[in-house]
ZASE-494604 format. One line per 10 residues: number of its first residue (from 1); for each residue x, y, z of C-alpha. Coordinates in Angstrom, 2 decimals, padded with zeros to 5 digits. Layout:
# ZASE-494604
NUM	X,Y,Z | ...
//
This chain:
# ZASE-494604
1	-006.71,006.81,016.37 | -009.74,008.08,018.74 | -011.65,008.96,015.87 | -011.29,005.43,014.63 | -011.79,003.57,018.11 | -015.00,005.95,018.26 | -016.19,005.00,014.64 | -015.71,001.47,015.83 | -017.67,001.15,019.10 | -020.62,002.71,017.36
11	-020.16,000.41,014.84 | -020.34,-002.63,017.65 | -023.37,-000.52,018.98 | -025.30,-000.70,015.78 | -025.07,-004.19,014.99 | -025.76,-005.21,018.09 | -028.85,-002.99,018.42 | -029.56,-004.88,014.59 | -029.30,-008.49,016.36 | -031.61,-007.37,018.93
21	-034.48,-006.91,016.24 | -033.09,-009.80,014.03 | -032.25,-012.48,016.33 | -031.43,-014.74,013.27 | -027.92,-013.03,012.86 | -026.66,-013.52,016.63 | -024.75,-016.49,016.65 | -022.86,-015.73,012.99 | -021.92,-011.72,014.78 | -018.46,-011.62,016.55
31	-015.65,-009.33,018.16 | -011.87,-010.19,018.34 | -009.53,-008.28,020.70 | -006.00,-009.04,020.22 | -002.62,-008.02,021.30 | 000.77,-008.90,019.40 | 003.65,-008.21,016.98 | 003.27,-008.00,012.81 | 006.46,-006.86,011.35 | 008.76,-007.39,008.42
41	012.51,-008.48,008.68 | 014.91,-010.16,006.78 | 017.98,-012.88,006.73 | 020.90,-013.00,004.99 | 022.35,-016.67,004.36 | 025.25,-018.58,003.21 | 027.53,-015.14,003.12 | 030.86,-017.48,002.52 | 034.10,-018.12,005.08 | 031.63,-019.58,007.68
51	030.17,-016.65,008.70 | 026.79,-016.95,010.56 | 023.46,-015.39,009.26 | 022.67,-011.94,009.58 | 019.17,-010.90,010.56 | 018.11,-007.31,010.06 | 014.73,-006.05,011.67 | 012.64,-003.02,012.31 | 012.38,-001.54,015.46 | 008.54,-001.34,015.87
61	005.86,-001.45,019.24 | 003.77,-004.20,019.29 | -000.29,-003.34,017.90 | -003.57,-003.65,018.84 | -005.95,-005.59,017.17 | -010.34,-005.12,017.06 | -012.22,-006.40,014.20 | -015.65,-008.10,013.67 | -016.83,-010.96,011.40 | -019.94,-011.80,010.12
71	-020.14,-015.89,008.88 | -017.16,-015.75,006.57 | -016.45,-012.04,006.43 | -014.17,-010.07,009.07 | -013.11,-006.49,009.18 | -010.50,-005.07,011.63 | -007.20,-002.58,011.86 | -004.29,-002.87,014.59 | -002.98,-000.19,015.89 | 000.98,000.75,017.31
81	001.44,001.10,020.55 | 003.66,004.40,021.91 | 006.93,004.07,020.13 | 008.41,006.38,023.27 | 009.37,002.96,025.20 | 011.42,001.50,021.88 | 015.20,001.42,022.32 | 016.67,004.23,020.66 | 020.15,002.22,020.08 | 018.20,000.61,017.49
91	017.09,003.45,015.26 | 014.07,004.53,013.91 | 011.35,002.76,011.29 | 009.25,004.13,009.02 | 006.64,001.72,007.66 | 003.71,001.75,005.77 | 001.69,-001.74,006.21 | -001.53,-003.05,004.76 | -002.98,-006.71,004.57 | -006.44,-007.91,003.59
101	-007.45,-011.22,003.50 | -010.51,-013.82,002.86 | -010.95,-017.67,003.76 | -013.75,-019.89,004.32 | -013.20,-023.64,004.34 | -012.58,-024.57,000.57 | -010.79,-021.16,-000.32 | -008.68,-017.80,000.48 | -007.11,-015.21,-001.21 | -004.35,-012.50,000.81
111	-003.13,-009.01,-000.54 | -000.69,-007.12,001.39 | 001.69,-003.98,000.56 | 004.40,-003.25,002.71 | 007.14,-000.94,002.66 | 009.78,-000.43,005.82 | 012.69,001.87,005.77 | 015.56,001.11,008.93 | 016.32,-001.74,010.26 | 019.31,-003.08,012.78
121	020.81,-006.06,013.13 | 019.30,-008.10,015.76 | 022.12,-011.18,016.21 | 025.50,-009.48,016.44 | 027.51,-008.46,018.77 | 027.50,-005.08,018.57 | 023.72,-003.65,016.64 | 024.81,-001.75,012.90 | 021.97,000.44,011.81 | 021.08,000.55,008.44
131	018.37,003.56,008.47 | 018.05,004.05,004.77 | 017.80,000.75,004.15 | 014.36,000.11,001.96 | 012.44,-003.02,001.84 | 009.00,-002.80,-000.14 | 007.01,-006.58,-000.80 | 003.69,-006.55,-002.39 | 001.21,-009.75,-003.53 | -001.38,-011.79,-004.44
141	-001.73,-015.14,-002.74 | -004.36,-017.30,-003.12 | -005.51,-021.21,-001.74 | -007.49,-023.93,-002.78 | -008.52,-027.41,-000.87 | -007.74,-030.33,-002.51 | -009.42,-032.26,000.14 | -012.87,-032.17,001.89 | -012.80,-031.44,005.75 | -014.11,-028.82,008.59
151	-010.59,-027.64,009.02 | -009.80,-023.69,007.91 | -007.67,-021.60,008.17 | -009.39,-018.31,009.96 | -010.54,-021.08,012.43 | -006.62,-022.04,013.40 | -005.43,-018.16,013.19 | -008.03,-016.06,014.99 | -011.61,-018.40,015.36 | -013.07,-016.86,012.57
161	-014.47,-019.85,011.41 | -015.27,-022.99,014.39 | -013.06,-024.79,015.20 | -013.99,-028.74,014.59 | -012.23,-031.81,015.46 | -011.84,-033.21,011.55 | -009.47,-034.51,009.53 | -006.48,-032.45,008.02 | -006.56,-030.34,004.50 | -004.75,-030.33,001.35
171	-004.44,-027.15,-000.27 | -003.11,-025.89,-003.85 | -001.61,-022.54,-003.48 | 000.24,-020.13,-005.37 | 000.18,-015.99,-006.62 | 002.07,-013.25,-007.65 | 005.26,-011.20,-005.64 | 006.71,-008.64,-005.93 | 010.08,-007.64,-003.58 | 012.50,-004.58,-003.80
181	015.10,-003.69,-001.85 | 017.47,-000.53,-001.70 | 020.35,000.77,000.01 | 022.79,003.45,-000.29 | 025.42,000.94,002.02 | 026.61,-002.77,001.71 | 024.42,-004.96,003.42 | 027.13,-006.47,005.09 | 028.24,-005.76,008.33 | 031.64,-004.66,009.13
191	033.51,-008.17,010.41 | 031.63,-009.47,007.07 | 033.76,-007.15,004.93 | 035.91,-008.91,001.92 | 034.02,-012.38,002.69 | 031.91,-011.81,-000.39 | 032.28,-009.04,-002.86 | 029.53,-009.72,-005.20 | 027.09,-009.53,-002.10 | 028.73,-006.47,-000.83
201	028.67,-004.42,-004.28 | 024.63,-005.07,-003.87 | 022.48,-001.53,-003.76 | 019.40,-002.79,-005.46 | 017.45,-005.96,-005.78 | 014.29,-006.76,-007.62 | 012.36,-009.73,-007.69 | 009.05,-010.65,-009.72 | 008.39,-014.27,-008.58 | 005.39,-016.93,-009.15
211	005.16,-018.67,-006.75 | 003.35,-022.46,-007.01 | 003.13,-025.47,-004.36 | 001.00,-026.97,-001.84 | -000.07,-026.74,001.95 | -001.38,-029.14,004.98 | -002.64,-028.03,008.22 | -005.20,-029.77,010.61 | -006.21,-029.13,014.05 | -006.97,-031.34,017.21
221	-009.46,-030.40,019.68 | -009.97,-031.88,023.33 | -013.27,-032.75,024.62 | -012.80,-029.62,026.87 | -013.09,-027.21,023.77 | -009.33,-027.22,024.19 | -007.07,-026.79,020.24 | -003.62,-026.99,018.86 | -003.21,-026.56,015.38 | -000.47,-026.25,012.64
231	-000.23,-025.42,008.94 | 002.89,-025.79,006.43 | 002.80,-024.32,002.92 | 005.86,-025.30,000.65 | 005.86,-023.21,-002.76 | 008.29,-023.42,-005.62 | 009.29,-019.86,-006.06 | 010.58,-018.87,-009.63 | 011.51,-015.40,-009.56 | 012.77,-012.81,-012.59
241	015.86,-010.63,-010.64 | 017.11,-007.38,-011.83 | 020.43,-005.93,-009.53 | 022.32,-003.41,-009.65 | 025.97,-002.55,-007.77 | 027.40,000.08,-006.31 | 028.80,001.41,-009.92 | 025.30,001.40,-010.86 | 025.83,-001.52,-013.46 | 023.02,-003.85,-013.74
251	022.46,-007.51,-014.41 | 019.02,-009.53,-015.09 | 019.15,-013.28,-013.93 | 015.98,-015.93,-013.10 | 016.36,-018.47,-010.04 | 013.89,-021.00,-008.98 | 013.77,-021.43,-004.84 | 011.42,-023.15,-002.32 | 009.72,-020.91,000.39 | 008.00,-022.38,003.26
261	005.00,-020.68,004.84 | 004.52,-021.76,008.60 | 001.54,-021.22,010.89 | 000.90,-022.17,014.53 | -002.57,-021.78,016.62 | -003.74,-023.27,019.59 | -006.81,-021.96,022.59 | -009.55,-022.66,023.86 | -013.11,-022.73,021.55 | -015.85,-021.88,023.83
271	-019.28,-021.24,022.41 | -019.39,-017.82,023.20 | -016.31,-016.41,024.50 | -012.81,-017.92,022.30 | -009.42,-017.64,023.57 | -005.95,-018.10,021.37 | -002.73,-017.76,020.39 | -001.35,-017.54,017.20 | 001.81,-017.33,015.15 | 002.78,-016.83,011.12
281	006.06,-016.70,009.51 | 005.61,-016.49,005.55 | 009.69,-016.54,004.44 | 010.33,-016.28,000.55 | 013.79,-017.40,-000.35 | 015.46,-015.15,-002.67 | 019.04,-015.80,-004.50 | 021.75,-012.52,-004.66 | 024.88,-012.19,-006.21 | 027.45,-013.85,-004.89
291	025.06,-016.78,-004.16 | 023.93,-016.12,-000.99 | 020.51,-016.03,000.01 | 017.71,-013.12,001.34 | 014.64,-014.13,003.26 | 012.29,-011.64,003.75 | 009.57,-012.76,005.94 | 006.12,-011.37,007.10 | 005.26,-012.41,010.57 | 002.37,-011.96,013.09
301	001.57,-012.79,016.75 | -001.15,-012.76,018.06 | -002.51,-012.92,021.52 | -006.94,-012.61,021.49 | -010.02,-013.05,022.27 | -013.15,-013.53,020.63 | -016.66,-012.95,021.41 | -019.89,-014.37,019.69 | -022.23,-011.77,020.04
//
């Protein structure tokens, strides 16, 4: 992590020696702090008998955030904070976590790989661990605007972009999935057992979805450079399923879903200093024996600054 942080300041260093001598490139030169959560967890839904939801997360520090941009390109890594303060009642997470993205005003495209291992359950009475649990999602996302305005989406999640008072967007969106899960145990919990045998014979689940739909977000800005912004994707999500049981039989089955895609940003745009907040929940709704429901879902928050150098 030094070693990084040290690569990066010189990195700052040399493009801002590079501005001095080419005073063209200042204003489209920036540098985001940031301070937040990105994690993974899931919910299970619709169990049967009445029973509530069960959510099962990771138990993860929050990160750090630097990057720079350049006009529409951005480069940055976040890094975990000291997992010494995390509560050890709730077990341990391994987790290996990668996300790349590009958007400008008429398109984006988002990759990602994740793969966690432990989680807990974070609404019961009494946290169950789960620390072989495996949960590994992988994609290809990409968006297109329908619709002509200033609005984007780097501008609503991190300033990226400027943020302009404009009319909303209309985007087409859609990509590839891929989600596998794995566990030696029933996902159930223990006051869940015998509510839904199907869903508690489940070791293995494997979905290859495409995933189609459409998306709206649009910003409003204050005369004081003041913003609050919001963005709702809704895709059909048609997804090939492979399980297998705790006998190690397994059965092939295709279920079409809808999965929203929610993000929030509001700050301050200043000319050269840029202050937010910003929030992400991408949920994909998958089907499991028994008919219940999993929803994995990616989501980031994000506290930061940005400077126009």
């Amino acid at each position: 992590m030094i070693t990084t942080l040290n690569l990066y300041f010189r990195v700052i260093g040399f493009i801002l020696l590079f501005c001095k001598i080419s005073p063209a490139c200042a204003t489209e030169i920036s540098t985001i702090l940031g301070f937040g959560q990105e994690n993974f967890s899931f919910n299970i839904e619709e169990i049967g008998g009445g029973r509530a939801p069960i959510k099962y997360e990771p138990n993860m520090a929050g990160v750090s955030r630097f990057g720079l941009g350049y006009g529409d390109f951005s480069i940055g890594a976040s890094f975990r904070s000291s997992s010494k303060d995390l509560d050890p009642q709730k077990g341990t997470t391994n987790y290996f976590d990668v996300q790349l993205g590009y958007h400008n005003r008429k398109w984006g495209l988002d990759t990602y790989y994740q793969t966690y291992q432990g989680f807990y359950t974070a609404n019961t009475n009494l946290i169950q661990l789960f620390p072989d649990l495996k949960f590994r999602h992988y994609g290809l996302m990409g968006r297109y605007a329908l619709t002509d305005s200033d609005f984007s989406v780097g501008a609503l999640m991190d300033q990226s972009d400027e943020v302009k008072n404009s009319a909303g967007k209309i985007y087409l969106i859609g990509g590839l999935q891929q989600h596998e899960m794995d566990s030696p145990t029933s996902l159930l919990i223990q006051e869940n057992a015998g509510i839904n045998s199907d869903l508690e014979k489940l070791r293995k689940l494997k979905v290859s979805s495409l995933n189609l739909g459409l998306g709206a977000g649009r910003y409003w800005v204050n005369d004081n450079h003041f913003f609050i912004g919001a963005m709702l994707d809704v895709m059909g999500t048609l997804g090939l399923y492979t399980y297998e049981n705790d006998s190690q039989v397994k059965e092939e089955s295709s279920y079409a879903t809808l999965s929203p895609d929610i993000k929030l940003g509001l700050g301050y745009a200043g000319q050269t200093y840029k202050f937010g907040l910003s929030a992400v929940a991408d949920i994909t709704t998958l089907r499991t024996p028994g008919s219940a429901f999993i929803k994995p879902a990616s989501q980031k928050l994000l506290l930061y600054m940005r400077i126009m150098l």
